[in-house]
N, CA and C of each residue as an Amber inpcrd file, in Angstrom:
protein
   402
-121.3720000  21.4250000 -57.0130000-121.2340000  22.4360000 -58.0530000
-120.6050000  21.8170000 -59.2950000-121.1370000  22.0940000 -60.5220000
-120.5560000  21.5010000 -61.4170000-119.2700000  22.4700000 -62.0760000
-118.3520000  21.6690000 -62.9450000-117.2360000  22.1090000 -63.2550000
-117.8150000  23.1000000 -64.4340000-117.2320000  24.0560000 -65.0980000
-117.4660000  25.3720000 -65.8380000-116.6660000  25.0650000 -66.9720000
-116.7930000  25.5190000 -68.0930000-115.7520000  25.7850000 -69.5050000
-115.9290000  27.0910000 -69.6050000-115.2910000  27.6860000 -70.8240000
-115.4090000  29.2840000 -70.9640000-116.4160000  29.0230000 -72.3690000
-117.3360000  30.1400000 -71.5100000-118.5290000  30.2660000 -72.2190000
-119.2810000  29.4990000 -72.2600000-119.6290000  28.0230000 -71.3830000
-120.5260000  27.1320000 -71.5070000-120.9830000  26.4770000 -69.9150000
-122.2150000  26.6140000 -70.2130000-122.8410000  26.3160000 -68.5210000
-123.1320000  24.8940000 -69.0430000-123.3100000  24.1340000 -67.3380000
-123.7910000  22.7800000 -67.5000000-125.0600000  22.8840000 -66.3650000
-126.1200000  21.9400000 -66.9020000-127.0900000  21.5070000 -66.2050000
-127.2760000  19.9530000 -65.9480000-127.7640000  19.3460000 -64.5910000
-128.1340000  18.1160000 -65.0780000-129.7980000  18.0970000 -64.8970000
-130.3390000  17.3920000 -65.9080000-131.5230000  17.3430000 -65.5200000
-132.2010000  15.3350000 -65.9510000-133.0870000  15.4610000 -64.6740000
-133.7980000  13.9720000 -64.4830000-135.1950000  14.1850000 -65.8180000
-135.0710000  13.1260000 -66.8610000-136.5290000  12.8360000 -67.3440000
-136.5330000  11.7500000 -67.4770000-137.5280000  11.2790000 -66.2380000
-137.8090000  10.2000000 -66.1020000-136.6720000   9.2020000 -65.4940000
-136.9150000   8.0580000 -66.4570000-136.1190000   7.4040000 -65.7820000
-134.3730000   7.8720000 -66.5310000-133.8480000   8.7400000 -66.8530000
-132.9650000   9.0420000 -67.9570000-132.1460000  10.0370000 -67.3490000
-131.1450000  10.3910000 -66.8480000-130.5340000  11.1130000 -66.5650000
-129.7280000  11.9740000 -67.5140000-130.0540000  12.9760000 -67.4570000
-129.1250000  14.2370000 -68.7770000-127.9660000  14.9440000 -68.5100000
-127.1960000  15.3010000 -68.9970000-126.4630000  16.4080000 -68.5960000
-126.4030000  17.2210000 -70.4500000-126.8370000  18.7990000 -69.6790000
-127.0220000  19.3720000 -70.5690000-126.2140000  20.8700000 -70.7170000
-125.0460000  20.6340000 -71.9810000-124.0500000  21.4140000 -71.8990000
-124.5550000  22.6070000 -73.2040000-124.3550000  24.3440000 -72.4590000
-125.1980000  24.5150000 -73.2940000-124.1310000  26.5220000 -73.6270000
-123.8800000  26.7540000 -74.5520000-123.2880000  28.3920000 -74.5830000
-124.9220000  29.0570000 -75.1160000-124.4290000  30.2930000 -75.1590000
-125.2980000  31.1840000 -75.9530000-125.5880000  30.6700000 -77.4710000
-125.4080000  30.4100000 -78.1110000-125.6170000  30.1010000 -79.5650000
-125.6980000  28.0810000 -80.1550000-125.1970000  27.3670000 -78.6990000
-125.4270000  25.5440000 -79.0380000-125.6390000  25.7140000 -77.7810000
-126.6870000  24.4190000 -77.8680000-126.7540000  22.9500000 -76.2800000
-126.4080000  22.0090000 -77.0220000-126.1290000  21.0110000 -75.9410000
-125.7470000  19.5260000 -76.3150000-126.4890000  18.5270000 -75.0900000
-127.4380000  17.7330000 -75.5110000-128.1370000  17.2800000 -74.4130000
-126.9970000  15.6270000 -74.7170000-126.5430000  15.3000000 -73.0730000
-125.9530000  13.8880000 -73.3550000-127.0850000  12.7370000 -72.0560000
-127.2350000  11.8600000 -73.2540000-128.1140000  10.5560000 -72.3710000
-127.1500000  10.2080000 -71.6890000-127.4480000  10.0840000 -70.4260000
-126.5340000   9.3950000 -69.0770000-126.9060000   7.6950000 -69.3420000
-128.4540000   7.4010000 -69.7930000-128.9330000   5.9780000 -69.7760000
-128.6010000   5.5050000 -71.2490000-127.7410000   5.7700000 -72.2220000
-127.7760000   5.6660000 -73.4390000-126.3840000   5.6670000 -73.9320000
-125.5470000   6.2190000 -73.4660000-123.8860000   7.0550000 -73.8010000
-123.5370000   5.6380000 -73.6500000-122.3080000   5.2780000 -74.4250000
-121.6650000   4.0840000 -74.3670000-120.3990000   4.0680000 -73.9470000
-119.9870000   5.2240000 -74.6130000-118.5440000   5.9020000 -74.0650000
-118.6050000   7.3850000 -74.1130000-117.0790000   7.6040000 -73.4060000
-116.7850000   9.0710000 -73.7670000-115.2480000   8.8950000 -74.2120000
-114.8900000   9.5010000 -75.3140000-113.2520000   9.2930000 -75.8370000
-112.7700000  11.4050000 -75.8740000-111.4810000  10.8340000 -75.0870000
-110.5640000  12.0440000 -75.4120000-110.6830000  12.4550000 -76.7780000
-110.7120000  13.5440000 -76.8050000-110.0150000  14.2700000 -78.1000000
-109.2060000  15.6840000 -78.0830000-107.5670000  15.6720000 -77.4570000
-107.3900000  17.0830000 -77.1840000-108.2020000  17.8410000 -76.0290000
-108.5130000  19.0590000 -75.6760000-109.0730000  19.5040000 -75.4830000
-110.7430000  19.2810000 -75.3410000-111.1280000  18.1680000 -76.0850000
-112.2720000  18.3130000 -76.0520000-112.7520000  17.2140000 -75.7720000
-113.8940000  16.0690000 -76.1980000-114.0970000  14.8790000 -75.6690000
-115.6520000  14.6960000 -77.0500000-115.1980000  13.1430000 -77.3260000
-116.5390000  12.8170000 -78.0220000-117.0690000  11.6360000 -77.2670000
-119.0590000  11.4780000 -77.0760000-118.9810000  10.5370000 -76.4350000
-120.3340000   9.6750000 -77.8800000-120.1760000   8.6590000 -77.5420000
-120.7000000   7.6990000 -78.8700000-121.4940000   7.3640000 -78.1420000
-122.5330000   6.8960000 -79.3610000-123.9580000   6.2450000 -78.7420000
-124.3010000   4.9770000 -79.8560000-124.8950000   3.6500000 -79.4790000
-124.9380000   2.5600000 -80.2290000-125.7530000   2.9060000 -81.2080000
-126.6550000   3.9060000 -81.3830000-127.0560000   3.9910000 -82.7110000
-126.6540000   4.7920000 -83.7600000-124.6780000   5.0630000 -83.6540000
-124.0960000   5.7240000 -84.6630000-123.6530000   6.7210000 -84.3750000
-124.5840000   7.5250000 -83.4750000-124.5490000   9.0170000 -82.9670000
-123.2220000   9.2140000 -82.1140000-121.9780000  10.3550000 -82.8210000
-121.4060000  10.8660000 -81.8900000-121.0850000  12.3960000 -81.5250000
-121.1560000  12.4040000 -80.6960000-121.0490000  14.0720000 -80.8140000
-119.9920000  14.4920000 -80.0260000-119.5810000  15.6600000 -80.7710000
-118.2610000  16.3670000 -79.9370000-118.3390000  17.2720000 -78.7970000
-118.1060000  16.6880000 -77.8380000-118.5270000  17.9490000 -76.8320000
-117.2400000  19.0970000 -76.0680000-118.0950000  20.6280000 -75.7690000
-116.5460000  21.1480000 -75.4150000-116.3930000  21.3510000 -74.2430000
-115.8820000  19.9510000 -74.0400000-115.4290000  19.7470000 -72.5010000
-114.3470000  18.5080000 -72.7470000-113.1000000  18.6580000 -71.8500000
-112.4040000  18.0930000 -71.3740000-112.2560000  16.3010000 -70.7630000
-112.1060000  15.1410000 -71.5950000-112.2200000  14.1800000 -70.5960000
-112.5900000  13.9260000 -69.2550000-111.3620000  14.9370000 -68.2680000
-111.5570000  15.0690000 -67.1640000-112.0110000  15.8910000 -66.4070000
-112.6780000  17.0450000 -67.2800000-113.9750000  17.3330000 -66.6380000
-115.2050000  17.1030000 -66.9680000-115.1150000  15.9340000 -67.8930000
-116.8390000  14.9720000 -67.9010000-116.6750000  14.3990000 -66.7420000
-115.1470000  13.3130000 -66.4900000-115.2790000  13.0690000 -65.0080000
-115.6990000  13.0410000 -63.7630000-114.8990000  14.4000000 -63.2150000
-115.2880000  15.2590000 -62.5600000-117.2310000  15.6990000 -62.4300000
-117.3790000  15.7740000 -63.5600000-118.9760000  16.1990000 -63.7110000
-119.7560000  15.1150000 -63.0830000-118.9600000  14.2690000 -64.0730000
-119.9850000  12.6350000 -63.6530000-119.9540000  12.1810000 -61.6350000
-118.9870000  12.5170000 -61.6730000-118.3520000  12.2360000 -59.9760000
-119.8410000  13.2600000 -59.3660000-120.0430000  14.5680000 -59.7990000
-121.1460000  15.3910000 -58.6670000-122.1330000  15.0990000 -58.6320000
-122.5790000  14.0760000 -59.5640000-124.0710000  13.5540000 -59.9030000
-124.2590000  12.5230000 -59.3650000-125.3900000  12.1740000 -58.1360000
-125.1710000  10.9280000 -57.8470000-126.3350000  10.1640000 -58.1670000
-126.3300000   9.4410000 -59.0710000-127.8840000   8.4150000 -59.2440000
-127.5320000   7.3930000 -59.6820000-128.5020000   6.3150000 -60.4730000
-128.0030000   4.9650000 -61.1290000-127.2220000   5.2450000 -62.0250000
-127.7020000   5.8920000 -62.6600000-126.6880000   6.1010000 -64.9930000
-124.9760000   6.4990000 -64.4040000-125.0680000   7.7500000 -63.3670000
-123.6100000   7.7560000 -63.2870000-122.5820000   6.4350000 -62.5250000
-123.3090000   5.9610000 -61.2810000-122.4180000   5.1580000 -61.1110000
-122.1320000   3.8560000 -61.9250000-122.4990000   4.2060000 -63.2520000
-122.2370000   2.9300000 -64.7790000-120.7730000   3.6780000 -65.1890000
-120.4690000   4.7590000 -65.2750000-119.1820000   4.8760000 -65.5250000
-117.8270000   5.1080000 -64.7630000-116.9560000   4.6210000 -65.9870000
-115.3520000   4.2020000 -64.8730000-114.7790000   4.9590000 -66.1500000
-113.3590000   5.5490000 -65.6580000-112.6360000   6.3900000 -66.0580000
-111.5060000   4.9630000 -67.1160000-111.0660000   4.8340000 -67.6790000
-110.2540000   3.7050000 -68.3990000-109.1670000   3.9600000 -69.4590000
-107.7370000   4.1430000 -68.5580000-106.4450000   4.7870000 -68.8620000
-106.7390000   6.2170000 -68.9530000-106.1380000   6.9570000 -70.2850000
-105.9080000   8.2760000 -69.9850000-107.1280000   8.7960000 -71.3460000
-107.4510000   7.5770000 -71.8540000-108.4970000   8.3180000 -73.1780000
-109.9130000   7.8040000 -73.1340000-110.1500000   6.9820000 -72.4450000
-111.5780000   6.3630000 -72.4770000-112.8180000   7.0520000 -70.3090000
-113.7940000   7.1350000 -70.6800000-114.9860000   7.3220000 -69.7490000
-115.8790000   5.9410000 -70.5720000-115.9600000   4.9770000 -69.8650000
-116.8900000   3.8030000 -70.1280000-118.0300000   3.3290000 -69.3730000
-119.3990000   3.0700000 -70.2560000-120.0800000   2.5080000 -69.3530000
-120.5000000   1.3350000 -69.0190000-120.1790000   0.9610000 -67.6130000
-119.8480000  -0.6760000 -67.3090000-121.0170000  -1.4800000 -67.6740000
-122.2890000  -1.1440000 -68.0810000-123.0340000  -1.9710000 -68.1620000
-123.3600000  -2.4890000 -69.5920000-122.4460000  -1.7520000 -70.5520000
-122.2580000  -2.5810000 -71.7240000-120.8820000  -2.8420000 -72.0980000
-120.1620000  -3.1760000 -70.9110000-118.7820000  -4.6870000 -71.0000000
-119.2370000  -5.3060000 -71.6650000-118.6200000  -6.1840000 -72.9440000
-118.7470000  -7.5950000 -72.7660000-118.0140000  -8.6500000 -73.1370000
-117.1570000  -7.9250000 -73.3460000-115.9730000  -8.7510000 -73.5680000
-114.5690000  -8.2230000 -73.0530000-113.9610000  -8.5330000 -72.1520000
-112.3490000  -8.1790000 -72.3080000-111.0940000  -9.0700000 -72.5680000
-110.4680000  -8.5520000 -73.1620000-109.4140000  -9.6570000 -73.9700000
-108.3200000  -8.8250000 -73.7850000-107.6120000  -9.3910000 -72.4610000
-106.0940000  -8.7290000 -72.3520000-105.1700000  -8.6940000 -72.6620000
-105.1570000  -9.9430000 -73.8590000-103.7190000 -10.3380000 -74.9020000
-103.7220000  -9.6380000 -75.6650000-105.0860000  -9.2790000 -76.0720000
-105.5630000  -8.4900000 -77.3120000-105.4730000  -6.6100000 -77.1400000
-105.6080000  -6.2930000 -75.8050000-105.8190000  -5.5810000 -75.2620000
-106.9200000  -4.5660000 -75.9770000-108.0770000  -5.5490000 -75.8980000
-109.1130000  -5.0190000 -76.2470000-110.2170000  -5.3940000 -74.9910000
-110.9030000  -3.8540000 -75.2080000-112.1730000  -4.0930000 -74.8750000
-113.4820000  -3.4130000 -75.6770000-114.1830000  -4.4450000 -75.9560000
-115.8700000  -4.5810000 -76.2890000-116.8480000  -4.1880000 -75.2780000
-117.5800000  -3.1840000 -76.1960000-118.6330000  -2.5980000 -75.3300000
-119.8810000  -3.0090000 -76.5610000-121.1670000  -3.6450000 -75.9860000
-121.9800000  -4.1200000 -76.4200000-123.5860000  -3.6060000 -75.5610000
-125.0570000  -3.1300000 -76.6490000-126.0350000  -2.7900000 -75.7450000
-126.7330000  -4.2220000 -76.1820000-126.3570000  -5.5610000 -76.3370000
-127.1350000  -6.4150000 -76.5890000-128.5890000  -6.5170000 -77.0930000
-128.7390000  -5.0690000 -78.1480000-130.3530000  -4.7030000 -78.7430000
-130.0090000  -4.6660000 -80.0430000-128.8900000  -3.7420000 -80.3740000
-128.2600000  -3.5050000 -81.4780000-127.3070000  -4.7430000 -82.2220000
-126.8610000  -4.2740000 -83.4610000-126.0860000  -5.4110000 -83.5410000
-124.7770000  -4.5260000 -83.7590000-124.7580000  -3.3360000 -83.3750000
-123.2450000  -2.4580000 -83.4370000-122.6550000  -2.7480000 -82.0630000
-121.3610000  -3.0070000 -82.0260000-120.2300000  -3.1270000 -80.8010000
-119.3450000  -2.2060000 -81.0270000-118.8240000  -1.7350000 -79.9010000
-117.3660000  -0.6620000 -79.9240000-116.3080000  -1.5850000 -79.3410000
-115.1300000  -1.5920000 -80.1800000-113.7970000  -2.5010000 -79.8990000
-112.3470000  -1.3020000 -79.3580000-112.6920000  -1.2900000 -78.2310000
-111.7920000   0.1290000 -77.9900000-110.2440000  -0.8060000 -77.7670000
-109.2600000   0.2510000 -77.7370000-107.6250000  -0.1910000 -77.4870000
-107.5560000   0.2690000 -76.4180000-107.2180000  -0.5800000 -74.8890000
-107.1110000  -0.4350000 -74.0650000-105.5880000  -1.2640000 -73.4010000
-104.6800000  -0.3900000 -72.4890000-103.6310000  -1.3210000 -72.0500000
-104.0790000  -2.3660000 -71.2810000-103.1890000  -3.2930000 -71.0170000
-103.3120000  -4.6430000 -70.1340000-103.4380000  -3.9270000 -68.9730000
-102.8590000  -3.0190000 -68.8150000-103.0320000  -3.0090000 -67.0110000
-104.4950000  -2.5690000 -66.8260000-104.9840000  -1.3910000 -67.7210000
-106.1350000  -0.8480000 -67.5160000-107.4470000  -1.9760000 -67.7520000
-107.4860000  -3.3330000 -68.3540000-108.0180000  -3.6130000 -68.6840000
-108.2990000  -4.9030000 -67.3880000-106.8210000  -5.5250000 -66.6590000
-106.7250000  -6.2510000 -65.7610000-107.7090000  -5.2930000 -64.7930000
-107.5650000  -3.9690000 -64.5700000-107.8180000  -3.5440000 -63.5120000
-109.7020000  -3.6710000 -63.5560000-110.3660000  -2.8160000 -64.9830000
-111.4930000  -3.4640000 -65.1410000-111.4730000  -4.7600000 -65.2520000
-111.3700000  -5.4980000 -65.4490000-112.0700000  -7.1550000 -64.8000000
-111.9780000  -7.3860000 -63.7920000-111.1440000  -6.6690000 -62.5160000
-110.7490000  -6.9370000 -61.2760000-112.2750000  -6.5030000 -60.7060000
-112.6370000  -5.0090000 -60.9720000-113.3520000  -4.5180000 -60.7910000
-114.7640000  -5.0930000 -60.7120000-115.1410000  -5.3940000 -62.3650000
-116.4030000  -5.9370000 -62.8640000-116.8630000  -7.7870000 -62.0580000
-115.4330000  -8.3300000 -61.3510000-115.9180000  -9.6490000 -61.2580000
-115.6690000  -9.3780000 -59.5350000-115.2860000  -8.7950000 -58.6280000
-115.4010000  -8.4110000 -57.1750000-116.4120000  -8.2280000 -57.1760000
C-alpha cells in the first residue's frame, strides 16, 4: 500500500521499460521518472527531485515518504536509490565521484555534460562507498 498525503493519491505505473510514480490531487499530477530522477532533496515539508536535463520539480510529499514509497515498489529503477543523511534520496547509478575530505558527492548521467555536486557528511559518504564498492 502506498503512503497517502492530504489530498493527494499516488499511483505507480510501468511504461515500458520506465518506471513512474504518479502523484496526483484533484486540480495537479506530477508524473516522476523512476529511470531518469537523479535525486530527491528535502525541502521542509516537501521534497524536490532534479533531473539532468535542468528539470526540477517540487513535489508534495515528504522526503521520507518518497522513501517509504520507493521501499513498496519493487523493480530495477527503485532498487537505484539509497536514502543519504537526513536531506538527500540518490540514485546510485549516477555516482561518480566521492570525495570525503571534500565531503562531496557527484552525481553524473555520463550523456549530459551537467553534474550535481551535493554536500554530504563524511560519515554518510564513507558509508556510500562502503556500499557502492562491496
Amino acid at each position: 500500500m502506498s503512503p497517502r498525503w492530504p489530498g493527494t493519491a499516488t499511483k505507480v505505473k510501468n511504461l515500458g521499460s520506465d518506471t513512474s510514480i504518479i502523484l496526483y490531487s484533484r486540480d495537479e499530477m506530477v508524473r516522476i521518472s523512476l529511470a531518469h530522477a537523479a535525486y530527491f532533496e528535502a525541502d521542509a515539508n516537501y521534497c524536490n527531485v532534479f533531473y539532468f536535463n535542468g528539470t526540477r520539480t517540487m513535489l508534495p510529499a515528504s522526503l521520507l515518504s518518497i522513501e517509504r514509497l520507493l521501499a513498496t515498489i519493487t523493480n530495477c529503477h527503485t532498487g537505484n536509490y539509497i536514502r543519504i543523511g537526513k536531506r538527500f534520496i540518490i540514485n546510485k547509478r549516477f555516482v561518480s565521484r566521492i570525495t570525503i575530505l571534500r565531503q562531496e558527492l557527484e552525481l553524473c548521467d555520463f550523456e549530459s555534460e551537467r553534474t550535481f555536486r551535493l554536500p554530504v557528511s563524511r560519515e554518510a559518504l564513507k558509508n556510500l562507498k562502503k556500499i557502492l564498492t562491496s
